[in-house]
C-alpha atoms as a printed R data frame, in Angstrom:
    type eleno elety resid chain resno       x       y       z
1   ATOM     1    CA   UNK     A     1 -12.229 -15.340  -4.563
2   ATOM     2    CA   UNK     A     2 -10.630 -13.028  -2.127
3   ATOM     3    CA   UNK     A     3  -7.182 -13.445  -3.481
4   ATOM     4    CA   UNK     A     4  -4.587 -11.149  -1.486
5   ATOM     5    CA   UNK     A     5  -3.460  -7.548  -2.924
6   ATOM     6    CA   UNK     A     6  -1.007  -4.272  -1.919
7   ATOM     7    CA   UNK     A     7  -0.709  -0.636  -0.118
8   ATOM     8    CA   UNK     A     8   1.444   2.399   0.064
9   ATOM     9    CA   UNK     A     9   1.655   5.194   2.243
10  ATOM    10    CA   UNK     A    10   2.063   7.656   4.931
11  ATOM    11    CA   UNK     A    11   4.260  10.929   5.115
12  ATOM    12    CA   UNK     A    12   3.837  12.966   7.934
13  ATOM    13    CA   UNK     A    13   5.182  16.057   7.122
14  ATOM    14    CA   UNK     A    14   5.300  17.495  10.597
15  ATOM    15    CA   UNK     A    15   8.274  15.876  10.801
16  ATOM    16    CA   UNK     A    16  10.212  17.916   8.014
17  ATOM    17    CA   UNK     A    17  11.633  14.718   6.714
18  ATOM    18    CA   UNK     A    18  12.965  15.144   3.397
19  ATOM    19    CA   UNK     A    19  12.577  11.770   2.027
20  ATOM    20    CA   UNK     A    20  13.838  10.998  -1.326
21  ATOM    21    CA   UNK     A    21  11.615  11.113  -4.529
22  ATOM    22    CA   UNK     A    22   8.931   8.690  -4.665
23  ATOM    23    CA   UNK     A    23   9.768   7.390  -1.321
24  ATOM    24    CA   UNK     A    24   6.807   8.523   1.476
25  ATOM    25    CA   UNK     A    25   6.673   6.486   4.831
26  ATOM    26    CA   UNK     A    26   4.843   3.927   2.873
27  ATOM    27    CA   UNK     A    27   2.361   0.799   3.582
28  ATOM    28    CA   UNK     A    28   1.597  -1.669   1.030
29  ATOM    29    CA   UNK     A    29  -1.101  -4.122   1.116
30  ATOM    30    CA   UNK     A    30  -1.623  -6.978  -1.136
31  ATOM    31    CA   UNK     A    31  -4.685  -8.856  -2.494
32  ATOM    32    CA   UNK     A    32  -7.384  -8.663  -5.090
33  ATOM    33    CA   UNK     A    33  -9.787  -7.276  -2.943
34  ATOM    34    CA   UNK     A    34  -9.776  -4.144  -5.386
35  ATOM    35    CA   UNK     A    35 -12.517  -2.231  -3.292
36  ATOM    36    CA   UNK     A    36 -11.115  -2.871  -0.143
37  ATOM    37    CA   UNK     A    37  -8.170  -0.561  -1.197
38  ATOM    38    CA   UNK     A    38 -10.610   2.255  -2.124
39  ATOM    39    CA   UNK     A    39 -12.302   2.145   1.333
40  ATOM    40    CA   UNK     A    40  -9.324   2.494   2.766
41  ATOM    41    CA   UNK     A    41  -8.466   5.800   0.394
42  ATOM    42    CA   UNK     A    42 -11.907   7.430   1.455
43  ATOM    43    CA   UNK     A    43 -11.009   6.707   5.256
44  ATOM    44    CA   UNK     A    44  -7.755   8.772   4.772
45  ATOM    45    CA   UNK     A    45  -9.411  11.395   2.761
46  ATOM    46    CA   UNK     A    46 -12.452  11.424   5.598
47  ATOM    47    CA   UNK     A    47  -9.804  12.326   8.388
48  ATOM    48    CA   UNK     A    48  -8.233  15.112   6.497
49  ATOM    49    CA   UNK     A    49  -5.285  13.267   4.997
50  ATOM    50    CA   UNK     A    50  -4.597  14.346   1.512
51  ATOM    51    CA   UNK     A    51  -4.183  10.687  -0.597
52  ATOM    52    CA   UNK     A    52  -3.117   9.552  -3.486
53  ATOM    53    CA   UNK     A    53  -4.324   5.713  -4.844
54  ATOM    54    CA   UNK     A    54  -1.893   3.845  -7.516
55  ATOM    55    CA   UNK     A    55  -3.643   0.582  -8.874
56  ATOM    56    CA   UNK     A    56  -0.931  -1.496 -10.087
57  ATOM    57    CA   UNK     A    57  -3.324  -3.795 -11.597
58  ATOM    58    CA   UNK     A    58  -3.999  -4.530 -15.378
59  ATOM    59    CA   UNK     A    59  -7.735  -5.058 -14.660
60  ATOM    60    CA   UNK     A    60  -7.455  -0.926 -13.944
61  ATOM    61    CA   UNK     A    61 -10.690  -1.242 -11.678
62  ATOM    62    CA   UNK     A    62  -8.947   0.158  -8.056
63  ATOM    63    CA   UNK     A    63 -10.018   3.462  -8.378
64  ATOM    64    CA   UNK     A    64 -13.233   2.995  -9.604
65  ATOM    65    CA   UNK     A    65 -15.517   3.184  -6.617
66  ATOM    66    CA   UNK     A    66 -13.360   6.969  -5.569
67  ATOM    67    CA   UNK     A    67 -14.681   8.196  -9.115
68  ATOM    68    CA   UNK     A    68 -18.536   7.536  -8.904
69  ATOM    69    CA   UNK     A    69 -18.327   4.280 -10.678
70  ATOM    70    CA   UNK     A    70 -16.893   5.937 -13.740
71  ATOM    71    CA   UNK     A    71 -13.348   3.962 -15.165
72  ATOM    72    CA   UNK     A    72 -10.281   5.890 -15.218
73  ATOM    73    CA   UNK     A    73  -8.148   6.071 -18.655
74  ATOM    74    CA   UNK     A    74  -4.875   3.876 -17.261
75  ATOM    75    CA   UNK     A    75  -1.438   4.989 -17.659
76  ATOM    76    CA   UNK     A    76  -0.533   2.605 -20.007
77  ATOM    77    CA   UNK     A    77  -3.454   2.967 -22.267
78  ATOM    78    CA   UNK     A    78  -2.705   6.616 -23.318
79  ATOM    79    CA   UNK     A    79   0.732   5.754 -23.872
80  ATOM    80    CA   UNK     A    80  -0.587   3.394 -26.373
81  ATOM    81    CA   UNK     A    81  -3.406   5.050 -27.872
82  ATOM    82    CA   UNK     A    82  -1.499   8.605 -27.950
83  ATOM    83    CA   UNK     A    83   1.383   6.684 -29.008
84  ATOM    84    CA   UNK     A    84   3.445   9.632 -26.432
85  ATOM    85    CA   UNK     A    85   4.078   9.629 -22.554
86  ATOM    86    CA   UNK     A    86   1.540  12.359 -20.694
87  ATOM    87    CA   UNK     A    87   3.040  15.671 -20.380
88  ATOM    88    CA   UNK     A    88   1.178  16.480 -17.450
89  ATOM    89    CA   UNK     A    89  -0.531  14.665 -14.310
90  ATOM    90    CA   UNK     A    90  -3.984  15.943 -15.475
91  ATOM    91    CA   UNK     A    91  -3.545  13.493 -18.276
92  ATOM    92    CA   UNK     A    92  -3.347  10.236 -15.985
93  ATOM    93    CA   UNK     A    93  -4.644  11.225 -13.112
94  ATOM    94    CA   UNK     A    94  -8.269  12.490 -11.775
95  ATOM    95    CA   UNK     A    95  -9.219  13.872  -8.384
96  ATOM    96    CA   UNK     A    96 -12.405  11.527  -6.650
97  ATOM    97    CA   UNK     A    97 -13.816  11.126  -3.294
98  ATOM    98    CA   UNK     A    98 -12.381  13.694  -0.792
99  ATOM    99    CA   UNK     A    99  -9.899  14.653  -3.230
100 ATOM   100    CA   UNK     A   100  -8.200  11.467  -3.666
101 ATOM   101    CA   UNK     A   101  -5.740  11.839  -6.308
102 ATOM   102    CA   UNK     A   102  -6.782   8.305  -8.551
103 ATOM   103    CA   UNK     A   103  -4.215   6.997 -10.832
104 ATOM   104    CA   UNK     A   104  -4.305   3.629 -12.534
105 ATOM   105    CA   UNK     A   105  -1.201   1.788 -14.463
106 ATOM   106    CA   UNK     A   106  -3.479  -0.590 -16.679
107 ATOM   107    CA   UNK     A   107  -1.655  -2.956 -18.635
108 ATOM   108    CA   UNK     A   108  -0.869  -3.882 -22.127
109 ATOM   109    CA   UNK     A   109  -2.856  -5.195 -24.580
110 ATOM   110    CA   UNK     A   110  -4.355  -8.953 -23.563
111 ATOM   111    CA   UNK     A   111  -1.950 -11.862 -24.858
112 ATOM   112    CA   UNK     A   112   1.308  -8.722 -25.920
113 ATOM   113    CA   UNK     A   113   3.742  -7.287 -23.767
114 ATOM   114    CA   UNK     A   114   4.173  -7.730 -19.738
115 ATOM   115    CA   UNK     A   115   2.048  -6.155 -17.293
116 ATOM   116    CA   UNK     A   116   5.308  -5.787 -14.512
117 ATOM   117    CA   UNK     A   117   7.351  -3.905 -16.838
118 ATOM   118    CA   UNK     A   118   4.637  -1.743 -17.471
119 ATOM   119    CA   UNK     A   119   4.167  -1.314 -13.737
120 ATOM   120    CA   UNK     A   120   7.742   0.057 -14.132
121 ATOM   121    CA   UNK     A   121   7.430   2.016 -16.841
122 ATOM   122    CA   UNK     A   122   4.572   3.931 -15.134
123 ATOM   123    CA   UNK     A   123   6.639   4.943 -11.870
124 ATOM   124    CA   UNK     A   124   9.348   5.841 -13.799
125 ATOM   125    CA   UNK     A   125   6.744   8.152 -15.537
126 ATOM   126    CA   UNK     A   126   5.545   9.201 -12.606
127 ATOM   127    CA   UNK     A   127   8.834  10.241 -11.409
128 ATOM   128    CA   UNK     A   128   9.540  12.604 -14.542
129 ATOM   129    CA   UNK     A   129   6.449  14.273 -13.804
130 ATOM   130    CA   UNK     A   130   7.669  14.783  -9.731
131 ATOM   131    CA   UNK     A   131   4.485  13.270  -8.507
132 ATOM   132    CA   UNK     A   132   5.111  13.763  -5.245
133 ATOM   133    CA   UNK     A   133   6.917  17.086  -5.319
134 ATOM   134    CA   UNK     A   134   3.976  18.286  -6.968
135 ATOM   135    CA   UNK     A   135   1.039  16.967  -5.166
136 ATOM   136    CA   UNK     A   136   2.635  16.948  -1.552
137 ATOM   137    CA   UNK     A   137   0.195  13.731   0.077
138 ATOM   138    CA   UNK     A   138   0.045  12.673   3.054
139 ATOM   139    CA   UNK     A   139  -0.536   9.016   2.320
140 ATOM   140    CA   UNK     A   140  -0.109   6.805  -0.684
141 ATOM   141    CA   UNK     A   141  -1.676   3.713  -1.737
142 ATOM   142    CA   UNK     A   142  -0.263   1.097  -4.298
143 ATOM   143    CA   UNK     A   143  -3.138  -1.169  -4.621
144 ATOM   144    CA   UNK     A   144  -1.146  -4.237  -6.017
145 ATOM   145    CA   UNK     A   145  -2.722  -7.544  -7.081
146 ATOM   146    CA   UNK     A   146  -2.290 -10.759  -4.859
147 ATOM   147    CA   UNK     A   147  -0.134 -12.933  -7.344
148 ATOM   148    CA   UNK     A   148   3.221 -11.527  -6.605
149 ATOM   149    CA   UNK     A   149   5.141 -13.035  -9.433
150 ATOM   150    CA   UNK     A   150   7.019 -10.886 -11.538
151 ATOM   151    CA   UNK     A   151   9.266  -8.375 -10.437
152 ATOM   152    CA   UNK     A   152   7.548  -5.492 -12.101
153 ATOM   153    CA   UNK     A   153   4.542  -6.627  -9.792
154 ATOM   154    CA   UNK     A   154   6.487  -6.405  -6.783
155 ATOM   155    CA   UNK     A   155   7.941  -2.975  -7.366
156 ATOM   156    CA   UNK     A   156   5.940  -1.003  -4.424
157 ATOM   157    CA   UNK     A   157   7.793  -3.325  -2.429
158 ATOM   158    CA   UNK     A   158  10.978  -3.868  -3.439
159 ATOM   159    CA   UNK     A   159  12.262  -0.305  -4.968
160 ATOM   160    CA   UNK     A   160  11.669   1.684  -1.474
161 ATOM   161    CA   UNK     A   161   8.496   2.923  -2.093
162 ATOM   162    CA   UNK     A   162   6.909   1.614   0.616
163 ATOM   163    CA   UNK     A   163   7.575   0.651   4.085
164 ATOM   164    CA   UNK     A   164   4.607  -1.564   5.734
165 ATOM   165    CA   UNK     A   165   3.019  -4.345   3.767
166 ATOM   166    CA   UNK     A   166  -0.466  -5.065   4.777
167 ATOM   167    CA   UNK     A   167  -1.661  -8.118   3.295
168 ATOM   168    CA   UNK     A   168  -5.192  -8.846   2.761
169 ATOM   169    CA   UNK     A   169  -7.036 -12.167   2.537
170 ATOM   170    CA   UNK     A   170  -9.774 -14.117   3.109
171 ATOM   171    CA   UNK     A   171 -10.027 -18.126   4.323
172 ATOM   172    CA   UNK     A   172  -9.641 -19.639   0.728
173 ATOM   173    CA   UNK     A   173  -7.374 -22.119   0.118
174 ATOM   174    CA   UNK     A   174  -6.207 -19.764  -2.864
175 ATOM   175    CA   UNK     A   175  -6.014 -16.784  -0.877
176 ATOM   176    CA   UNK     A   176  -3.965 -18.049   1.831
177 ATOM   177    CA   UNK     A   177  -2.038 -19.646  -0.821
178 ATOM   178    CA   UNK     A   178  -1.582 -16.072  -2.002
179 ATOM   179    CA   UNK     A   179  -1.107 -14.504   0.923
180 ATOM   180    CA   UNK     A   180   1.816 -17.276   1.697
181 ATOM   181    CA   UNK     A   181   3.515 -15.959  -1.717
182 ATOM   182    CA   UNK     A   182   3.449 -12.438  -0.813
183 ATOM   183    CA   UNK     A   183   4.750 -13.273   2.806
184 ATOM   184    CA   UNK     A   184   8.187 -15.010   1.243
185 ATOM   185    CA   UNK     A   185   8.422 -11.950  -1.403
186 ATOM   186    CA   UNK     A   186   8.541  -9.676   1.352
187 ATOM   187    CA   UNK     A   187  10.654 -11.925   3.110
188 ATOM   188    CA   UNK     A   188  13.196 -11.887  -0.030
189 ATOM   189    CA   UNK     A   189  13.774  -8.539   0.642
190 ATOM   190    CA   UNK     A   190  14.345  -8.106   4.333
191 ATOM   191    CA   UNK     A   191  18.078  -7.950   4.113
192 ATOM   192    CA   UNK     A   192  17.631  -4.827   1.816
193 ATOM   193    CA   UNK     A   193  15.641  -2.430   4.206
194 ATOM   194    CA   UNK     A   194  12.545  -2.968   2.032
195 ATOM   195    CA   UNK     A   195   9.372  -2.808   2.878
196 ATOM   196    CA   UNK     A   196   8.559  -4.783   5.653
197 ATOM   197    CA   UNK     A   197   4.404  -7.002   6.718
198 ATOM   198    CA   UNK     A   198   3.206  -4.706   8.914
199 ATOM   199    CA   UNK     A   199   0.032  -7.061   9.614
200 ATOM   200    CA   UNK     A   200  -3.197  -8.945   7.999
201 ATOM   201    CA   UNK     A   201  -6.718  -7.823   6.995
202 ATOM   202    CA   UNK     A   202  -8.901 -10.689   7.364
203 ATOM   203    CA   UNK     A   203 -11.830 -10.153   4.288
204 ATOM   204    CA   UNK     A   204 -14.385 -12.332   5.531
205 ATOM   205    CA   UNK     A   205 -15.791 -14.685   2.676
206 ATOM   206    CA   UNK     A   206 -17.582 -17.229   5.512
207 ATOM   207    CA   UNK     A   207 -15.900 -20.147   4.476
208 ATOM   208    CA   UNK     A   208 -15.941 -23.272   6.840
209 ATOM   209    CA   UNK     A   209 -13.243 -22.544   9.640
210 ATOM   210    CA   UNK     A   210 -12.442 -18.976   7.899
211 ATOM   211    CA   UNK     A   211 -10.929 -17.548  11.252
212 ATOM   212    CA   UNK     A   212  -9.008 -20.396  12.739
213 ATOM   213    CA   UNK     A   213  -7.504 -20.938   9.249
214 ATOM   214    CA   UNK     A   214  -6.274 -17.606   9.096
215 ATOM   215    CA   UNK     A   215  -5.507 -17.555  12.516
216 ATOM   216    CA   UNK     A   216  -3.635 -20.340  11.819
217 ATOM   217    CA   UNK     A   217  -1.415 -19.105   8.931
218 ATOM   218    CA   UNK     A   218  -1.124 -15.602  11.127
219 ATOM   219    CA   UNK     A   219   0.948 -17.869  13.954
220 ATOM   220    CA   UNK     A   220   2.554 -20.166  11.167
221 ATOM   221    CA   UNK     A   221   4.242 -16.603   9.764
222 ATOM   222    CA   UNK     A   222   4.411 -14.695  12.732
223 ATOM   223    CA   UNK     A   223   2.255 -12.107  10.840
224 ATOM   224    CA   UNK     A   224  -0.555 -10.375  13.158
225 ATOM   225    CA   UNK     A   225  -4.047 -10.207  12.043
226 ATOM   226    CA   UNK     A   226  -4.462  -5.986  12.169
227 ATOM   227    CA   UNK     A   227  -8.026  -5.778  11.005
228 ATOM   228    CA   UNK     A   228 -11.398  -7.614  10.010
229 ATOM   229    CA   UNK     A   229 -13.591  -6.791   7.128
230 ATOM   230    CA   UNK     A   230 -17.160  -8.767   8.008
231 ATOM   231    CA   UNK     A   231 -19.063  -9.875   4.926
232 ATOM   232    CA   UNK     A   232 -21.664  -7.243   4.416
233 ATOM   233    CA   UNK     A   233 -24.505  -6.577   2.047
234 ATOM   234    CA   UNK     A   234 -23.651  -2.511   2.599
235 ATOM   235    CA   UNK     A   235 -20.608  -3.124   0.656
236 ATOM   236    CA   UNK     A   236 -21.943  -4.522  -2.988
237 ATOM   237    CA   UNK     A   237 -24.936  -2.032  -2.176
238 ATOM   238    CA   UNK     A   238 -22.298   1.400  -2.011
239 ATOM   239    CA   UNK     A   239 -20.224  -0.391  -5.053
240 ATOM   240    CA   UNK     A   240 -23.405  -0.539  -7.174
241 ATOM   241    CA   UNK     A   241 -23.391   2.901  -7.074
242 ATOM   242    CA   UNK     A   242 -19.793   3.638  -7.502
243 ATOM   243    CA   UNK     A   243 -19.504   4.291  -3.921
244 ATOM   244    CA   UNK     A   244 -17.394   3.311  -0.937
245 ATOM   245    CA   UNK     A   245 -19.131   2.585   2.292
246 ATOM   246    CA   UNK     A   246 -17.526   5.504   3.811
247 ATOM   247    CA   UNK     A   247 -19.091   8.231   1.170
248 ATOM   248    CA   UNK     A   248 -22.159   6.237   1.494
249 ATOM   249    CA   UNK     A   249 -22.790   6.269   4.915
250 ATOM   250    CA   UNK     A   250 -19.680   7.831   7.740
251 ATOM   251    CA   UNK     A   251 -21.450   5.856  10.692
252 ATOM   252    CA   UNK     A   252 -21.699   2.360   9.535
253 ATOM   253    CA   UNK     A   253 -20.055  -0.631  11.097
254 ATOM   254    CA   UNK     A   254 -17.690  -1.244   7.957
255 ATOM   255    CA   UNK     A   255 -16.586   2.721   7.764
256 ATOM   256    CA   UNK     A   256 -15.925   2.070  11.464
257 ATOM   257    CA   UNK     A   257 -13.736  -1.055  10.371
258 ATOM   258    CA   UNK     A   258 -11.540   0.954   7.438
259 ATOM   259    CA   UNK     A   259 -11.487   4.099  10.224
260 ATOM   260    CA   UNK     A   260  -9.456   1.944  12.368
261 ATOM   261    CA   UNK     A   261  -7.549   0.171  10.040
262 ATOM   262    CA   UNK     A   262  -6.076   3.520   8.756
263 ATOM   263    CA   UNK     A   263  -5.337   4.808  12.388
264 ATOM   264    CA   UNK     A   264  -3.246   1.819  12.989
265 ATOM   265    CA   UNK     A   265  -1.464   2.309   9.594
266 ATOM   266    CA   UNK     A   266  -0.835   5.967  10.812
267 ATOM   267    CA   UNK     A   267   0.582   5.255  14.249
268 ATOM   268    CA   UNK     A   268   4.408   5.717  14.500
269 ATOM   269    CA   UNK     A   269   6.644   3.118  15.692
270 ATOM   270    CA   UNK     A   270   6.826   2.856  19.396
271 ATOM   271    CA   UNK     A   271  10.044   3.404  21.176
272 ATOM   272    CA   UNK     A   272  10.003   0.016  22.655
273 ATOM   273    CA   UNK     A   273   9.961  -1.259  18.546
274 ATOM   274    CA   UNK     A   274  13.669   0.130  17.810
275 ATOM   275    CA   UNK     A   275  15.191  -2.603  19.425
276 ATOM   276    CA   UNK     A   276  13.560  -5.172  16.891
277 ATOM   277    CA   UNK     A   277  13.743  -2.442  13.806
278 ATOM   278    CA   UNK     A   278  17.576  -2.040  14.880
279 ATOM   279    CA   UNK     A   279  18.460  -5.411  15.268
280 ATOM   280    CA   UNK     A   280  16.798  -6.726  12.416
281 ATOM   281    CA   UNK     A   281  18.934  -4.477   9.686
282 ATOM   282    CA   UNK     A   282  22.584  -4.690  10.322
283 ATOM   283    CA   UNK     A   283  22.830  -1.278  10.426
284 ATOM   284    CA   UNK     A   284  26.910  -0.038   9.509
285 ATOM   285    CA   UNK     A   285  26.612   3.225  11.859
286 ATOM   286    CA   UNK     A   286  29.153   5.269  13.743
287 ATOM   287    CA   UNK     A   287  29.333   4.522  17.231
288 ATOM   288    CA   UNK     A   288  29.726   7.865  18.101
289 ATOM   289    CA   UNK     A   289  26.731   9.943  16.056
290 ATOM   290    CA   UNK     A   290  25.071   6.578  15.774
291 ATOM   291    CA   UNK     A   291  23.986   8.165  12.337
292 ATOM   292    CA   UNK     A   292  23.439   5.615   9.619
293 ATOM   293    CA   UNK     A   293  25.037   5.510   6.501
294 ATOM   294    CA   UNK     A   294  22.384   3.842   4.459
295 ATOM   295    CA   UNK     A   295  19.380   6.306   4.684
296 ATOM   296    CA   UNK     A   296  17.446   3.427   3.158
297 ATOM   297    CA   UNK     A   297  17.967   0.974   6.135
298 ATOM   298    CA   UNK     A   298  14.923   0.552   8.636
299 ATOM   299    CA   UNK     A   299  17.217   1.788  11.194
300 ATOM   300    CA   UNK     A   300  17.589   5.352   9.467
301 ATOM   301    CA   UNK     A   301  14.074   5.472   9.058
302 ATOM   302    CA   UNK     A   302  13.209   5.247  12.847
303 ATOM   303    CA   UNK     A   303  16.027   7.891  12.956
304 ATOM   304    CA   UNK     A   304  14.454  10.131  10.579
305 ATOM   305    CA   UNK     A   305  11.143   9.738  12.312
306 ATOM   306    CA   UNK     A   306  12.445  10.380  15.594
307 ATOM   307    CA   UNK     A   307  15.749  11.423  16.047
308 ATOM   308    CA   UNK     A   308  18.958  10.281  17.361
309 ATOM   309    CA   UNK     A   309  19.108  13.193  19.900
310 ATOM   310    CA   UNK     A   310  15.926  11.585  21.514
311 ATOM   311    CA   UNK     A   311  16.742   8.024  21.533
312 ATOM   312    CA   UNK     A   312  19.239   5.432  22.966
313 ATOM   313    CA   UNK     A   313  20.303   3.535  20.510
314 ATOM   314    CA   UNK     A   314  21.399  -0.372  20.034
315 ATOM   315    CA   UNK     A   315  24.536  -1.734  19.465
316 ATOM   316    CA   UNK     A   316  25.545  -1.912  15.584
C-alpha cells in the first residue's frame, strides 16, 4: 500500500566531532516502502560513503535487496534460538552491496512478546558491542515501519539517534494517514532536541490526484516534498533478483532519483538556517561563549557542525 517508514544517518567525520555513542548526525525516514530504504543504502555506498542499514521492522525484509535476495538472521531471532545475546557483530550483522553493513532487529515470535521493546533491546545490544566505535560509518539508516505507535517503534527518533526524519509516502488514503501519525510523533518531541522532518519522498503509486493530495498534506504540515520516486517496472525487475536499481544499472532514471535524494540528506545546514534551528530550541547558553549546555539541543548541534568561532549567534 505504500504505507510511510524511517531513516538514520550521516557523520561527517571531517569535522572531528566526537558525538556520543550511538548518536551520528542522523536522518530517519519512515514508511513501509522497505526497498526504498535499501536504494537509498546502495546510493551512499555508490558515492564512497561507508553505511550501515538497521531495519527496525519485525517483517526483517529491509536489507534484503543489499544481500542478493538472501534473508538476514534478525537480531532478535538468535537471541531466541541461541537462547544468548551475540558476542560479536559478525553474529548479527553481514556486509552487502558496496559494503553496506546490513543488520535487521526482527521481532518476536507472531501473537508473544512486543516488537518495540525488542527494537530496544536490540540498540541496547548494539551499544554493548560499540557498533559505531567499531565500524566508524559515515551514514546510518534506521529503516522504521510507517505505524509509529509504540514507543519502542519510535526509538530512532526519540532517543537521539537521529536528527532528520524523512518521511516517505505515497497518495493513499492510508499512507497519508500514516504519514500524518509520524508527523505529530515527531512533533511530540520537538521540545526535546529530537530528531526533527527534514522533508517528504513522494513513492508514486498513480492513484487519482496522487500529487495534489500530497501536495496538499505537504502545505497542511509545513513539511516539503524533498524527492519523487516514479512508479517503475525497473524497480520489481532489480528486486526479483535481489537487487537495487542502483547495483543493477548506475545510469537509470530511478538511481538518478535515490543519487539526489542522498545528496540532499548530506548537505549541511546553511548559515541562513541557524536562525530557525536557534530559535526553535530554547537553547540555556552563556551569553558570553554562547556555548550550550545541552549538547543534545539542535542548537549545539549546528555548533558542533560549525563552530561558534565562525558564527553570529541568536539571542538565547
Amino acid at each position: 500500500m505504500g504505507i510511510p517508514s524511517c531513516v538514520v544517518g550521516t557523520l561527517d567525520r571531517s569535522e572531528k566531532i566526537s558525538p556520543a555513542p550511538l548518536t551520528p548526525f542522523g536522518i530517519v525516514a519512515c514508511g513501509a516502502v522497505y526497498w526504498a530504504f535499501a536504494f537509498l543504502a546502495a546510493a551512499f555506498a555508490a558515492m564512497g560513503k561507508k553505511v550501515i542499514q538497521i531495519g527496525c521492522d519485525p517483517k526483517a525484509d529491509s536489507t534484503i535487496n543489499l544481500l542478493g535476495g538472501e534473508p538476514l538472521r534478525p537480531v532478535m531471532n538468535y537471541m531466541r534460538e541461541e537462547d544468548e545475546e551475540p558476542e560479536k557483530l559478525s553474529d548479527i550483522a553481514k556486509e552487502g552491496y558496496g559494503g553496506v553493513l546490513c543488520i535487521e532487529t526482527g521481532g518476536p515470535t507472531p501473537g508473544l512478546g512486543c516488537a518495540g521493546r525488542g527494537i530496544i533491546a536490540t540498540f541496547q545490544l548494539l551499544e554493548d558491542l560499540r557498533l559505531f566505535e567499531t565500524y566508524k560509518p559515515d551514514v546510518v539508516l534506521y529503516d522504521v515501519l510507517g505505524d509509529v505507535v509504540c514507543g519502542g517503534f519510535a526509538a530512532p527518533i526519540r532517543e537521539g539517534y537521529a536528527e532528520k526524519v524523512l518521511i516517505v509516502t505515497s497518495g493513499e488514503k492510508m499512507a497519508l494517514y500514516a504519514a500524518n501519525n509520524i508527523s505529530s510523533a515527531v512533533r511530540n518531541f520537538e521540545d526535546r532536541s529530537y530528531a526533527r522532518v527534514f522533508g517528504i519522498v513522494l513513492n508514486h503509486r498513480n492513484v487519482e490526484n496522487e500529487v495534489q493530495k500530497v501536495q496538499a498534506f505537504s502545505k497542511e504540515s509545513g513539511i516539503p516534498i524533498v524527492g519523487e520516486i516514479p512508479r517503475s517496472d525497473e524497480i520489481i525487475r532489480y528486486e526479483d533478483q535481489g537487487q537495487t536499481v542502483i547495483e543493477g544499472n548506475l545510469e537509470s532514471e530511478i538511481s538518478g532519483r535515490f543519487y539526489d535524494l542522498a545528496k540532499k540528506l548530506l548537505e549541511k545546514p546553511r548559515s541562513t538556517d541557524y536562525g530557525k534551528c536557534f530559535s526553535a530550541t530554547k537553547c540555556r547558553c552563556s551569553t558570553a561563549t554562547r556555548r550550550c549546555s545541552k549538547l543534545t539541543n539542535a542548537a549545539c548541534l549546528f555548533f558542533r557542525h560549525h563552530g561558534a568561532a565562525r558564527k553570529t549567534w541568536g539571542t538565547a
